[in-house]
N, C-alpha and C positions, 0 to 999 in steps of 0.2 A: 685519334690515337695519341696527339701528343700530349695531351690533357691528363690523362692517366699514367704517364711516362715522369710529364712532371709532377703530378701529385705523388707519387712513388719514391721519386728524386728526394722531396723536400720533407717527407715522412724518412725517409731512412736520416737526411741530414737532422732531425730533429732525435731519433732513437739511437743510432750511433752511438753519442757517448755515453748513453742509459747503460751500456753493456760493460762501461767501464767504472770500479768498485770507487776509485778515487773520485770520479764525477757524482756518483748518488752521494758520496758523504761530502762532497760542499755542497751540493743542492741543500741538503737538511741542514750544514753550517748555513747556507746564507738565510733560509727561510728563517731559521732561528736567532742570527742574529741581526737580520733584517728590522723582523721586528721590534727586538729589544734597542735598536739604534734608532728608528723610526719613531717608538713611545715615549725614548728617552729626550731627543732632538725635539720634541715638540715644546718643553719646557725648557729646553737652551734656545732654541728661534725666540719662544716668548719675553724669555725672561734675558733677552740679546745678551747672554754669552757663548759666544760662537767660538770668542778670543781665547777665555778660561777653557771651553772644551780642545778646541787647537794644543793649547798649552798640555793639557793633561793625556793627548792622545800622544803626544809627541816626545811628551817626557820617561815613555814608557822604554824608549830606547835604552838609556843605560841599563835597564833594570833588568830586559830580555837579555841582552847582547850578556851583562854581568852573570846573569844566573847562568846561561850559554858555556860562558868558557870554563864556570864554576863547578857545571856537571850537574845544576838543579834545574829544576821544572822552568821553565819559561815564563808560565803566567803566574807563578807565584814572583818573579821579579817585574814583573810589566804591573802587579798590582802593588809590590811595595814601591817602586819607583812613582808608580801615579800617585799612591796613598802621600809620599812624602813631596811631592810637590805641592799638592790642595792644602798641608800644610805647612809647608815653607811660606807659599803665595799667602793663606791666610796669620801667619806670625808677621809678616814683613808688612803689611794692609796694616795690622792692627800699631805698628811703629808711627809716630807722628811725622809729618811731612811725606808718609806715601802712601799714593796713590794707590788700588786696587789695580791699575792698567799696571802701574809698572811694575808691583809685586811679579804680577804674573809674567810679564815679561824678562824682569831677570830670572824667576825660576825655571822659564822655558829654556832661556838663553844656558844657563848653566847646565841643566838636566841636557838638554842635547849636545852641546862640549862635550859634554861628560861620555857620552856615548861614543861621538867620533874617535875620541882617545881610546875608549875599551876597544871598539871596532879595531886600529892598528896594532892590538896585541896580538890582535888575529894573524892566520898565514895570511889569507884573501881575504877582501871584502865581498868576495861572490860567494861566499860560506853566508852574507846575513843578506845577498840579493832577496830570499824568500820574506825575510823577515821587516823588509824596508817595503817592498813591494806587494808581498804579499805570495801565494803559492796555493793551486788546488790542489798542488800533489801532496802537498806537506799534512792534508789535513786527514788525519788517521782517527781509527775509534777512541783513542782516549782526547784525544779534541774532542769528539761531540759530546762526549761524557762533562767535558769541563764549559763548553760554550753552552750545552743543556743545563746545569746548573745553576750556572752566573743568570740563561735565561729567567729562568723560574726565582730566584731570587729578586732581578730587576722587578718583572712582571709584576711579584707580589709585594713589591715596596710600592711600587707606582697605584696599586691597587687600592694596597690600606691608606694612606697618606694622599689620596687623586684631592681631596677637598681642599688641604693646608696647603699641597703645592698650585693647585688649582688658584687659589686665592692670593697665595704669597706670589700669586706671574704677574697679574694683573694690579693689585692695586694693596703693597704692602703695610701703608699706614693702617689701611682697612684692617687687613690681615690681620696687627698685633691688637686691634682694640678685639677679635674676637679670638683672641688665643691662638694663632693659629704660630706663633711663633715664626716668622719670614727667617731671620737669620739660623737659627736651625734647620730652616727648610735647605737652605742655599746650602749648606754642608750635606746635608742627606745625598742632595740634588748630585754633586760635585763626588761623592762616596761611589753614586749609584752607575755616573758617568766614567768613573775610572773602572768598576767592575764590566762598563759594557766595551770599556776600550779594549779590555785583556780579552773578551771574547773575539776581537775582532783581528787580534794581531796575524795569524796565521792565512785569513783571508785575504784581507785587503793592506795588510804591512802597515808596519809604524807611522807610515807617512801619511797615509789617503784615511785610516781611521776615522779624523775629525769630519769628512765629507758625509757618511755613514749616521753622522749627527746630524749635519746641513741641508745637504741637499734635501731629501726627502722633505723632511722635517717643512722645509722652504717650500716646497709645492705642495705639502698639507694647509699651508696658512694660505695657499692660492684656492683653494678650493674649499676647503670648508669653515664653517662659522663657529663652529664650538670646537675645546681641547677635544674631543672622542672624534672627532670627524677629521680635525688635522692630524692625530693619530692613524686614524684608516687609512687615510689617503696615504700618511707618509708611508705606510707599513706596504700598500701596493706598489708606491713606485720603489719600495726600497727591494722588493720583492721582483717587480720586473727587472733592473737594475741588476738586481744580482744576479737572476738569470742567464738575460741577456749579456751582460759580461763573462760568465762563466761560457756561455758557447764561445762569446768573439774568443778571449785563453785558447779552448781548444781549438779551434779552427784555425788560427792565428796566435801560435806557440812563444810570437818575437814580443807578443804582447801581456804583458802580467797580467795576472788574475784582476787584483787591485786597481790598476788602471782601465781595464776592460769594464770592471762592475761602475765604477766612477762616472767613468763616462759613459754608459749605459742608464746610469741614474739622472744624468744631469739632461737626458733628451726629453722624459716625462717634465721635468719643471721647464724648461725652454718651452714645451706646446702648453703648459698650464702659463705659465708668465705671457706667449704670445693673444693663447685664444680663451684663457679665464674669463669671465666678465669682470670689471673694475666693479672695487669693492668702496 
């Protein structure tokens, strides 16, 4: 008898939040941008900027927080904010005596100053707890409307252009003797990563974004041998990941969304890094 008691138990704990309207519309945010952070991250692990993605997930802050107190749309400041960092970092690159690291580093540095200052015009800073952390409750039908977009744009750039980024990951001298243009690519690349960071602000908050890029991404390259297969992989564990952080949130309210998906993503690469086979 108690075999059906507990199957009963752990069915209802599984259908429970199905009944609630905020829980199905992050299921479908995370499933959506699961994957466009999953496709995206496979050519930032490759092409190791993890750093640049960090930078541009995080510089979204002033942009969100500005448009916030401004009374505009959200993601349209979390994407001019990202847009004007990829070109701040790449004007300060192209100045003699700097480095690409440190482009990025002071842009980073400054873009988030920048934020903490807008953040105390605020009353509270527990007015942008959603937005640093992340929130299921926050995310409403015109979120999917906008994170479904951005998807289908990623998707379809990474689609037509899979060859030149394909190529420009791996071995770019190659790359420019067959046109495939690397340093345009790395701009596309960096375009394509700021449009999947504004998908992600509402879920997993300005802060945990860049993981969204990494993790998965990192236990796609433990598992499989080709970009389409570290793609899969990343897009599954970014998928369970989401999931399962989406239940721990609700069952466990003291814990943000963002950090719940986080560390939910980072248990599939922990068994892929322990019981992978070395490659």
């Amino acid at each position: 008898m108690r075999a059906p008691a507990t199957t009963t138990a752990m069915l209802d704990l599984l259908l429970q939040p199905l009944a609630e309207p905020f829980f199905v519309r992050a299921l479908i945010a995370v499933a959506l941008s699961g994957a466009t952070c999953a496709c995206l991250g496979a050519y930032v692990v490759l092409r190791r900027m993890a750093f640049v993605s960090t930078a541009l997930t995080h510089s979204i802050l002033p942009g969100v927080v500005g448009a916030l107190l401004l009374g505009f749309s959200p993601y349209l400041g979390a994407l001019v904010a990202a847009l004007l960092t990829a070109a701040g970092a790449a004007w300060l690159a192209s100045r003699k005596g700097t480095s690409e690291d440190s482009a990025v580093g002071v842009m980073l540095s400054v873009m988030f100053a920048a934020g903490i200052a807008l953040m105390q015009q605020a009353n509270s800073w527990r007015d942008f707890a959603g937005l640093l952390f992340g929130s299921v409750v926050s995310v409403g039908g015109d979120d999917l409307l906008v994170i479904g977009a951005t998807t289908a744009i990623v998707l379809f750039g990474l689609r037509a252009l899979h060859k030149e980024l394909e190529l420009a990951s791996f071995d770019e001298e190659y790359a420019s003797l067959l046109g495939a243009r690397p340093a345009l690519m790395r701009v596309v690349l960096l375009v394509l990563v700021a449009l999947g960071s504004v998908a992600c602000v509402r879920l997993v908050g300005a802060l945990l974004t860049t993981a969204l890029f990494v993790i998965p991404a990192a236990t796609g390259v433990l598992l499989g041998r080709t970009v389409p297969q570290v793609m899969g992989w990343g897009t599954v564990c970014a998928l369970l990941g989401g999931v399962g952080g989406l239940y721990l949130s609700y069952y466990a309210p003291a814990v943000p969304s963002g950090a719940g998906i986080v560390l939910c993503c980072a248990l599939p690469y922990l068994a892929a890094r322990i019981f992978a086979p070395r490659r």
